[in-house]
MIMAR-593410 format. One record per residue (C-alpha): x, y, z; chain. Coordinates in pm, 1 decimal, padded with zeros to 6 digits. Layout:
// residues N
r u:X v:Y w:Z mol:A
...
// end
This chain:
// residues 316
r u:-01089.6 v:-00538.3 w:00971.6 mol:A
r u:-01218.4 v:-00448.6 w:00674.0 mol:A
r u:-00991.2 v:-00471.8 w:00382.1 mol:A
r u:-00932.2 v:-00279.6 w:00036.6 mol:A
r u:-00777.1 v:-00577.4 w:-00091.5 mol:A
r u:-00790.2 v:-00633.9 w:-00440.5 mol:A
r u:-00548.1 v:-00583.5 w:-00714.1 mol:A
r u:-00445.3 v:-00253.9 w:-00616.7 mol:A
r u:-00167.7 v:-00393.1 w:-00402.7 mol:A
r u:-00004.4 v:-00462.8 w:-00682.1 mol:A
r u:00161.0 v:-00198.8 w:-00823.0 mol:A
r u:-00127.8 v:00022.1 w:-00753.8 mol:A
r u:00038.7 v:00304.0 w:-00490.8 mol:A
r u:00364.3 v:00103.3 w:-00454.5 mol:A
r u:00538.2 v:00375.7 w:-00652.2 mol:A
r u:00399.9 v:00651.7 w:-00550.8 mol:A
r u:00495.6 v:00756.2 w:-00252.7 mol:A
r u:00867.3 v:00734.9 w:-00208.3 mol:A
r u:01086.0 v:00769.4 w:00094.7 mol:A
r u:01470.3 v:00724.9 w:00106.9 mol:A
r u:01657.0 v:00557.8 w:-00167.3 mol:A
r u:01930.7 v:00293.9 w:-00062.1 mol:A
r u:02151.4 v:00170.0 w:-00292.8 mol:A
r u:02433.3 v:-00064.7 w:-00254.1 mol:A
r u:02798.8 v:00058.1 w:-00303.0 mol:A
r u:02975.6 v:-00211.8 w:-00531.8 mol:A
r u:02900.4 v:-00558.6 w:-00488.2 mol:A
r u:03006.1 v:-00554.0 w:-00120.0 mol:A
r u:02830.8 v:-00201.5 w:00012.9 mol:A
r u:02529.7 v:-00138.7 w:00245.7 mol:A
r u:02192.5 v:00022.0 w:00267.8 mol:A
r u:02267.1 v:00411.1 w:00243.1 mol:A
r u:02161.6 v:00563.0 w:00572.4 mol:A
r u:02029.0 v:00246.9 w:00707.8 mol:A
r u:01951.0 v:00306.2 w:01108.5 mol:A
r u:01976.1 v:00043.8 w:01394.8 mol:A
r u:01633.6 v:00013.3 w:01418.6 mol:A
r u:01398.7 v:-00169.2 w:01205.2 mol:A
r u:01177.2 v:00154.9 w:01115.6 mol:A
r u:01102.1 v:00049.8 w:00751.0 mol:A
r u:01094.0 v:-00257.9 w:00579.6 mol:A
r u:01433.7 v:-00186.4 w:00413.0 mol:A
r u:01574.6 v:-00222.0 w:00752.1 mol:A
r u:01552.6 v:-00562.0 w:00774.1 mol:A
r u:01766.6 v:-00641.3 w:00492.0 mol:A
r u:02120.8 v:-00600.1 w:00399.9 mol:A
r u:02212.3 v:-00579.2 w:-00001.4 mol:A
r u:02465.0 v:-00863.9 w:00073.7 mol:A
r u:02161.4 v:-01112.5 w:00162.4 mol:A
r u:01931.9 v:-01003.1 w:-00103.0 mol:A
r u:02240.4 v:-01052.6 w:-00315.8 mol:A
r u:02343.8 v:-01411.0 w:-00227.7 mol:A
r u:01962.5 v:-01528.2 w:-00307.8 mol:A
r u:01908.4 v:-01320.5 w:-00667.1 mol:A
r u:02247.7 v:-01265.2 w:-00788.8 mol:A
r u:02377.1 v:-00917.8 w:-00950.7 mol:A
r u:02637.6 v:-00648.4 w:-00901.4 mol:A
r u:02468.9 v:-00369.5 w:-00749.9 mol:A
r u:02139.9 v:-00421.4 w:-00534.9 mol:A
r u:01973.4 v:-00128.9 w:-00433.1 mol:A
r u:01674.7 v:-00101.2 w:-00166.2 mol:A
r u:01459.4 v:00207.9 w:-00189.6 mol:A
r u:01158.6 v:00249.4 w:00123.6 mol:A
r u:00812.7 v:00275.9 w:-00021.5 mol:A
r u:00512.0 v:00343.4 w:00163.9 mol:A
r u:00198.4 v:00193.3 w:00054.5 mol:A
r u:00012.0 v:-00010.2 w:-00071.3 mol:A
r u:-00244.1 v:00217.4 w:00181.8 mol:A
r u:-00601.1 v:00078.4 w:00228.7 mol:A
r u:-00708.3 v:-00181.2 w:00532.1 mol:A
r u:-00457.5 v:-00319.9 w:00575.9 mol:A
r u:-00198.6 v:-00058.7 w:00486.1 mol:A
r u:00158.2 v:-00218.6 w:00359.2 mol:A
r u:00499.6 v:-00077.8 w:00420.8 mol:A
r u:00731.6 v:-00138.7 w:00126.2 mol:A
r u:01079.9 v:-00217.0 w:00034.4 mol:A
r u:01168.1 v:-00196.6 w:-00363.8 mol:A
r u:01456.3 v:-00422.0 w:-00464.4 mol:A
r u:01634.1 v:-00340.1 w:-00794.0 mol:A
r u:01876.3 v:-00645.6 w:-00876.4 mol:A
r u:02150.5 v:-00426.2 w:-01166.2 mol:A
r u:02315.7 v:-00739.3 w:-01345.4 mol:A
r u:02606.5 v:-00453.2 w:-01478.7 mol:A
r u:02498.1 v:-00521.3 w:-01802.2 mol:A
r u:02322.1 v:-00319.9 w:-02080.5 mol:A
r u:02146.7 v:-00634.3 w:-02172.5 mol:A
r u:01965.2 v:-00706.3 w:-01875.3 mol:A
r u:01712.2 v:-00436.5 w:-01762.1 mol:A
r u:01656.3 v:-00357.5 w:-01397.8 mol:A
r u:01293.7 v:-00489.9 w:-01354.0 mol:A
r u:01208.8 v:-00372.7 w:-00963.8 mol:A
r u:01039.7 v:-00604.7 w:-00724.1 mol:A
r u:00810.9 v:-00516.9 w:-00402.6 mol:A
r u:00888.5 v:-00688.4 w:-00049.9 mol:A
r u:00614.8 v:-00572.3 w:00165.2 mol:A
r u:00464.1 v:-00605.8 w:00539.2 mol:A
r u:00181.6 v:-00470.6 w:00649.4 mol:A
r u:00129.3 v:-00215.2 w:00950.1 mol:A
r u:-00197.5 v:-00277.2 w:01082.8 mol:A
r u:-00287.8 v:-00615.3 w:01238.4 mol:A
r u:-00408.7 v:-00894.0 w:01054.5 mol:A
r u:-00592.6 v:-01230.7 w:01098.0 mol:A
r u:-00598.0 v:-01535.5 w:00920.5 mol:A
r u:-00967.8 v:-01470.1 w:00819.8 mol:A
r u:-00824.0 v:-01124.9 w:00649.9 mol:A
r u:-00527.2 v:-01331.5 w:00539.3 mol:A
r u:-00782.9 v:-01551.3 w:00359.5 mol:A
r u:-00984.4 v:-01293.8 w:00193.0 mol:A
r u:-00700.8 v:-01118.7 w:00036.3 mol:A
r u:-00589.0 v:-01431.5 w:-00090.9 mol:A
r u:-00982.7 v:-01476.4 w:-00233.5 mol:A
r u:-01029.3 v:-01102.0 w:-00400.5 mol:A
r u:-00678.7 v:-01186.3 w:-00545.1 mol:A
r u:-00792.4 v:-01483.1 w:-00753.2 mol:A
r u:-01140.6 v:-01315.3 w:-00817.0 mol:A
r u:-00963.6 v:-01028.5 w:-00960.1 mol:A
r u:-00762.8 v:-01256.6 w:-01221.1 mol:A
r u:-00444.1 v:-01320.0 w:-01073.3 mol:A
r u:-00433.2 v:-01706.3 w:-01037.9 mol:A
r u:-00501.2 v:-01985.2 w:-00879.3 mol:A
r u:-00382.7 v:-01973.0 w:-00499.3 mol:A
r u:-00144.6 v:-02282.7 w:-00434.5 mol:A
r u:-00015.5 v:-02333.6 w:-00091.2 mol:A
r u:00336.8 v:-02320.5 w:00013.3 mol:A
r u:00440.1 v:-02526.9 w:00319.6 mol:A
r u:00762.3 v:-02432.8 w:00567.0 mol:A
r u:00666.6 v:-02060.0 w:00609.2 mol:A
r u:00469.4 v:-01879.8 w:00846.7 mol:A
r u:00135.4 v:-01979.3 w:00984.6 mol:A
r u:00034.1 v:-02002.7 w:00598.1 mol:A
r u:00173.2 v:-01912.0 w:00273.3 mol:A
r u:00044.4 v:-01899.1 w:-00077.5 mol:A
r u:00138.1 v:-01808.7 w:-00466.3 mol:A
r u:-00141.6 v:-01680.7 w:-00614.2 mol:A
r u:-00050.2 v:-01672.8 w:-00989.7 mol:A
r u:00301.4 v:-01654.2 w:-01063.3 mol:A
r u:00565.0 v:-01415.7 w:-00886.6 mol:A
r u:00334.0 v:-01350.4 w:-00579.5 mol:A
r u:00399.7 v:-01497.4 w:-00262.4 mol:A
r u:00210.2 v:-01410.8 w:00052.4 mol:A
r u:00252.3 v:-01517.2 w:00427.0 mol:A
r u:00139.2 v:-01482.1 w:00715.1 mol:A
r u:00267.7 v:-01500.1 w:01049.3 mol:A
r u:00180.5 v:-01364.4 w:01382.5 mol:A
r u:-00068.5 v:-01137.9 w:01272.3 mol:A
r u:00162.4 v:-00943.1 w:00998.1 mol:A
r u:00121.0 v:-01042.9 w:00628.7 mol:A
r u:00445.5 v:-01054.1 w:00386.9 mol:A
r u:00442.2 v:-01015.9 w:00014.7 mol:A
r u:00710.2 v:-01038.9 w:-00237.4 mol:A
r u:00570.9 v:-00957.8 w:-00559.8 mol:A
r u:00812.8 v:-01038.7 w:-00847.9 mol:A
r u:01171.4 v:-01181.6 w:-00860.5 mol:A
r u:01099.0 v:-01523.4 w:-00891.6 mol:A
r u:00913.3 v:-01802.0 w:-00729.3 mol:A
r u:01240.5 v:-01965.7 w:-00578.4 mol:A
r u:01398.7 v:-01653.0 w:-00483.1 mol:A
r u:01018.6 v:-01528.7 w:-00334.9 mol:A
r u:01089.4 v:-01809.5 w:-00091.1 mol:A
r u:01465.3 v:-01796.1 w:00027.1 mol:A
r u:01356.3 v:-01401.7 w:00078.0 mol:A
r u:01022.8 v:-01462.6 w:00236.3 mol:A
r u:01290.2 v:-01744.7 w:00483.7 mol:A
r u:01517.2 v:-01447.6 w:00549.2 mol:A
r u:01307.6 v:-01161.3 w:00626.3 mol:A
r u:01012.5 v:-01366.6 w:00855.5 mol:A
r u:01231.8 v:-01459.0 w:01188.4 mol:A
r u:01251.9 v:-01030.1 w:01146.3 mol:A
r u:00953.3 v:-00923.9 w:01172.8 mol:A
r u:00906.8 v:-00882.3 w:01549.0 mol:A
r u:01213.3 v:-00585.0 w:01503.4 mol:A
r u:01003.9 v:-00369.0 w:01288.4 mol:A
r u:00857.1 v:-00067.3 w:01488.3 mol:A
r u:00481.8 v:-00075.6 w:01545.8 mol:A
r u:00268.1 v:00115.9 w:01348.0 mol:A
r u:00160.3 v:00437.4 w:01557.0 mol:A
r u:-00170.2 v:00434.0 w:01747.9 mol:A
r u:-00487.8 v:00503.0 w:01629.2 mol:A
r u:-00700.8 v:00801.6 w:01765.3 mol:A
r u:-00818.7 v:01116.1 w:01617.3 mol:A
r u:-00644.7 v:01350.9 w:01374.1 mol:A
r u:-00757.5 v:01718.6 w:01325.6 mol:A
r u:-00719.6 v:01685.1 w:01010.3 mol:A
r u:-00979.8 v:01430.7 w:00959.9 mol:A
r u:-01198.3 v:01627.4 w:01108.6 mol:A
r u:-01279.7 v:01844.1 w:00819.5 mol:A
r u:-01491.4 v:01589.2 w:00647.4 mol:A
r u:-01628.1 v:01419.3 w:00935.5 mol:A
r u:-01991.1 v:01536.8 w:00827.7 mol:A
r u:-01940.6 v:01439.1 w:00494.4 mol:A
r u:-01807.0 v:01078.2 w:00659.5 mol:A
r u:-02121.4 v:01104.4 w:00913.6 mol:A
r u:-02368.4 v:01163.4 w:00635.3 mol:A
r u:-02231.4 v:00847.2 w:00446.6 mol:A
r u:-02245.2 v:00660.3 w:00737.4 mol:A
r u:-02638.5 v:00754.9 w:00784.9 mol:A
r u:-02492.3 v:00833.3 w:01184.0 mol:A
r u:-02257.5 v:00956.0 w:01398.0 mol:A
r u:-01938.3 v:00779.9 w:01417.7 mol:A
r u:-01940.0 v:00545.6 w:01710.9 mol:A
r u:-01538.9 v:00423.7 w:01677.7 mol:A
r u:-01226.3 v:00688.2 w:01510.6 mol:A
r u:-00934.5 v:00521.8 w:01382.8 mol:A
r u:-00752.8 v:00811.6 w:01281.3 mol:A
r u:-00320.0 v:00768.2 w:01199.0 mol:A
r u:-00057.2 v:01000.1 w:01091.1 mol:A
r u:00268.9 v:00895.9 w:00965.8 mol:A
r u:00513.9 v:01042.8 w:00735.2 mol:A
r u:00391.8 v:00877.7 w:00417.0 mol:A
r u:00027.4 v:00914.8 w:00462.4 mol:A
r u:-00267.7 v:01076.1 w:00680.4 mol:A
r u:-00523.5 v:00806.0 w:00724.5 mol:A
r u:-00870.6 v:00869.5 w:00835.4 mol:A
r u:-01155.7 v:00584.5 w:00944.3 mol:A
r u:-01490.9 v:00682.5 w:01078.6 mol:A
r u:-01719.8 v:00396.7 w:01196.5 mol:A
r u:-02094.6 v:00348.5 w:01291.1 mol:A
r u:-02211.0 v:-00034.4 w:01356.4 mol:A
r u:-02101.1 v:-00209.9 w:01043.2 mol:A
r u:-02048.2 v:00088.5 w:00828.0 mol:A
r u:-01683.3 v:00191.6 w:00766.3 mol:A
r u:-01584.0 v:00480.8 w:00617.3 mol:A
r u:-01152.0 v:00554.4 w:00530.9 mol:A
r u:-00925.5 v:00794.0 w:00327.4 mol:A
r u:-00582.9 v:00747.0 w:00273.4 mol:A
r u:-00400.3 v:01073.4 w:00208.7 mol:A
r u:-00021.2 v:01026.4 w:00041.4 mol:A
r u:00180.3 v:01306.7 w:-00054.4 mol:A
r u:00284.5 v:01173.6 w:-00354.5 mol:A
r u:00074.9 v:01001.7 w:-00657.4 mol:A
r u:00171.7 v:00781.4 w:-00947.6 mol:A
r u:00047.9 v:00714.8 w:-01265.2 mol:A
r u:00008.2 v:00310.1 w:-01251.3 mol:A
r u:-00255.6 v:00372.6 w:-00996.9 mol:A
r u:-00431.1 v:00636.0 w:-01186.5 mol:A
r u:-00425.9 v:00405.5 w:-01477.9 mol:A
r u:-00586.0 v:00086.3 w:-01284.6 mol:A
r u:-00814.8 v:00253.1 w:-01073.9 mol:A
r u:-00967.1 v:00432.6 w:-01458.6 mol:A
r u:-00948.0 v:00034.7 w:-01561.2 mol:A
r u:-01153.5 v:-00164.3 w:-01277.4 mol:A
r u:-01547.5 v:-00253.0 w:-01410.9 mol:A
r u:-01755.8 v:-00015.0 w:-01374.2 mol:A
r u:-01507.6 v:00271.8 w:-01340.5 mol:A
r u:-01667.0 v:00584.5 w:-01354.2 mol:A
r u:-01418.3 v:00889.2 w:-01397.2 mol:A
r u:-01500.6 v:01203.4 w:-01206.5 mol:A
r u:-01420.3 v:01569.8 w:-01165.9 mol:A
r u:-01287.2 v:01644.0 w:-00810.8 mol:A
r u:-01173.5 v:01978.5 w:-00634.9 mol:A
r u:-01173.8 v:02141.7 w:-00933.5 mol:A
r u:-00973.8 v:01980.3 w:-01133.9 mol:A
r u:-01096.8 v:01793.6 w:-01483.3 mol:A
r u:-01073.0 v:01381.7 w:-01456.6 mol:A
r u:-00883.7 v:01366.6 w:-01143.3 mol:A
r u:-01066.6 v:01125.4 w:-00956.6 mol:A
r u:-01243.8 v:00744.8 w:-01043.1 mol:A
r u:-01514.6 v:00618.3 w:-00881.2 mol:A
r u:-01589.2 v:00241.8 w:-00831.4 mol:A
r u:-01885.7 v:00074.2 w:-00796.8 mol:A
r u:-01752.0 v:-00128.1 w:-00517.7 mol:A
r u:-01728.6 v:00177.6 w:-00273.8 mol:A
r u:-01403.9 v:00344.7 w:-00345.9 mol:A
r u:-01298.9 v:00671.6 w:-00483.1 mol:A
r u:-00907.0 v:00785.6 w:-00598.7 mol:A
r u:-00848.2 v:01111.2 w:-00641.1 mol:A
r u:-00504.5 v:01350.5 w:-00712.8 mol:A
r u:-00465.6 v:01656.1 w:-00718.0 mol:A
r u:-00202.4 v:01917.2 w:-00782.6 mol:A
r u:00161.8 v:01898.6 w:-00955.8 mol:A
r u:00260.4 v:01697.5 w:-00696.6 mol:A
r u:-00000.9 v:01438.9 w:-00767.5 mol:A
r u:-00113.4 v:01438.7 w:-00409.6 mol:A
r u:-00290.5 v:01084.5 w:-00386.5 mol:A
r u:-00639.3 v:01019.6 w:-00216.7 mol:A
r u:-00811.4 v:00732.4 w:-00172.5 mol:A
r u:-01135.0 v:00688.7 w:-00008.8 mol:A
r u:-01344.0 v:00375.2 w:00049.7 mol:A
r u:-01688.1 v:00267.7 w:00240.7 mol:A
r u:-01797.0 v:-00073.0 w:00338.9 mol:A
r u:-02070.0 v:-00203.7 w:00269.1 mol:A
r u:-02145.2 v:00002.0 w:-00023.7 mol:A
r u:-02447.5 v:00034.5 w:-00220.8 mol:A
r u:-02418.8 v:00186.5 w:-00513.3 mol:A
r u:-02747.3 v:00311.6 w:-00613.5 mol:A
r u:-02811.1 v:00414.4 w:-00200.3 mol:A
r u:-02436.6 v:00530.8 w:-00135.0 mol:A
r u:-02194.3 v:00672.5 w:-00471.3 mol:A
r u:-02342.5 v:01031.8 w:-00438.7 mol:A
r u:-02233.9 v:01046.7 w:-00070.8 mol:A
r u:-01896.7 v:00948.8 w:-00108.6 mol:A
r u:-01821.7 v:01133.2 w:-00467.4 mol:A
r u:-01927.9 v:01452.2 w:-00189.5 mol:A
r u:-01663.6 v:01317.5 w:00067.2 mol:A
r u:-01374.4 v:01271.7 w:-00192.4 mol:A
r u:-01519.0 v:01611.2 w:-00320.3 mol:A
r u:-01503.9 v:01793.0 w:-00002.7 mol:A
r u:-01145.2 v:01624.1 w:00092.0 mol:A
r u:-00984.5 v:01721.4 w:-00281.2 mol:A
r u:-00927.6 v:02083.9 w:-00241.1 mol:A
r u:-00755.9 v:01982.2 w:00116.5 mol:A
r u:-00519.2 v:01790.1 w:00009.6 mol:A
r u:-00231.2 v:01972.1 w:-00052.3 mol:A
r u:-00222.7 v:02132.9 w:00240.0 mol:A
r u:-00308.5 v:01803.9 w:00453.1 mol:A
r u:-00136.6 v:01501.5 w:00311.7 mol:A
r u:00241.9 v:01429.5 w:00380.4 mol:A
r u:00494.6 v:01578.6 w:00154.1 mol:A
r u:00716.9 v:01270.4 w:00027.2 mol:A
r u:00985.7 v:01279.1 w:-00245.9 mol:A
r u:00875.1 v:01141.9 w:-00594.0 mol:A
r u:01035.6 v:00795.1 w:-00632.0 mol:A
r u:01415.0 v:00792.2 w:-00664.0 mol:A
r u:01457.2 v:01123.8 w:-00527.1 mol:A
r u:01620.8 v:00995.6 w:-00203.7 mol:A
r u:01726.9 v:01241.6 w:00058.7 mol:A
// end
């Protein structure tokens, strides 16, 4: 697998792409139009649980998709309302991710997390295969080939929540299957020419939060992540890594950022229609011209192409 794993899954595309908003009625109420099966993270909790381990009157539980990358995260936002005007509602993320994962990739997110600044990683015994904090409010787990993350909320309550949610993991739905998307298709020179070959291996997914492409040639990877739906945090870090570069993409004026480590995001439109491309191993010198021309050829696709998701909060 080969990850985007850095601090991005932080906040970085966790509110920008929003599904259905759930919100507890009164201190006893449900998940508004929770369904039997466990189709997004949400669906694994009830607002009673979350409330027993973190307190509050109201808890509401709105579906997120994203973080997207390798692996891509599903996402369940927790907002713990004290019913007080004192006490702001300060959102959490509870998130698993859809594609499968091993303990090596398990390990090197938990390495790019501390090289990227956010802590020390100290171990946490009693959950999963393995469990870590790295820094303080992240917890990450791994079990049976799925990672979970609870970023935020407390370090105590991070554990009673990772305790609850892990034994229900095997009821989410699997992600769908791989293959090739039409869609992709339209930059599959561009993704050819960056690869210096034909693609040997398509990993091509559509869901309803995102249209993700992955072209492949020996070692050489090549992915974009199409959400319908941007956000301004991500803009914001992605202008912020070292060695941002901020480019002009489908038109547009500083829409897009490229980084030196082989990625490229890009939005476009009123909508903020997110993009986010990425090649490993990248050379910067050999490679950044080649994929600024596969973001650029992608860019004035997008709105047509990428899902069309509510802005956060919407809910429908």
């Amino acid at each position: 697998m080969r990850l985007w794993a850095s601090a991005a899954f932080l906040l970085v595309l966790l509110t920008g792409c929003g599904g259905s908003a759930g919100t507890a009625d009164g201190p006893s109420g449900t998940k508004t139009g929770a369904v039997p099966t466990a189709t997004r993270v949400c669906d694994l909790l009830d607002p009673d649980e979350v409330r027993s381990i973190y307190a509050g009157m109201r808890i509401s539980l709105t579906d997120y998709a994203g973080p997207v990358g390798d692996p891509s995260f599903d996402s369940c936002q927790i907002t713990v309302d004290h019913g007080t005007t004192t006490s702001s509602l300060i959102p959490f993320q509870l998130q698993v991710s859809i594609d499968p994962v091993t303990p090596a990739d398990h390990q090197e997110l938990l390495d790019r997390y501390v090289a990227d600044g956010r802590g020390a990683s100290t171990p946490v015994s009693g959950l999963g295969e393995a469990a870590h904090f790295v820094g303080a409010g992240y917890l990450q787990v791994y079990d049976d080939g799925k990672v979970l993350r609870i970023q935020g909320g407390g370090d105590d309550n991070a554990i009673r929540l990772a305790q609850l949610v892990l034994p229900r993991l095997p009821e989410l739905a699997p992600a769908p299957e791989v293959g090739t998307e039409p869609a992709c298709d339209v930059v599959t020179a561009q993704a050819e020419a960056l690869l210096g070959a034909p693609a040997e291996e398509r990993r091509d997914r559509q869901t309803v939060d995102e249209l993700r492409c992955e072209w492949a040639a020996g070692r050489d990877v090549v992915s974009a992540t199409i959400r319908g739906y941007g956000d301004e945090v991500g803009r914001i870090w992605a202008a912020e890594r070292p060695g941002a570069e901020t480019i002009d993409l489908g038109g547009l004026h500083d829409n897009g950022v490229y980084l030196p480590s082989g990625g490229v995001y890009c939005w476009m439109g009123v909508q903020q229609v997110g993009m986010y491309v990425r090649h490993r191993p990248h050379d910067t010198e050999a490679d950044r011209d080649r994929l600024v021309g596969l973001a650029a050829a992608f860019a004035p696709k997008l709105l047509d192409l990428a899902p069309r998701v509510a802005p956060p909060g919407a809910g429908h």
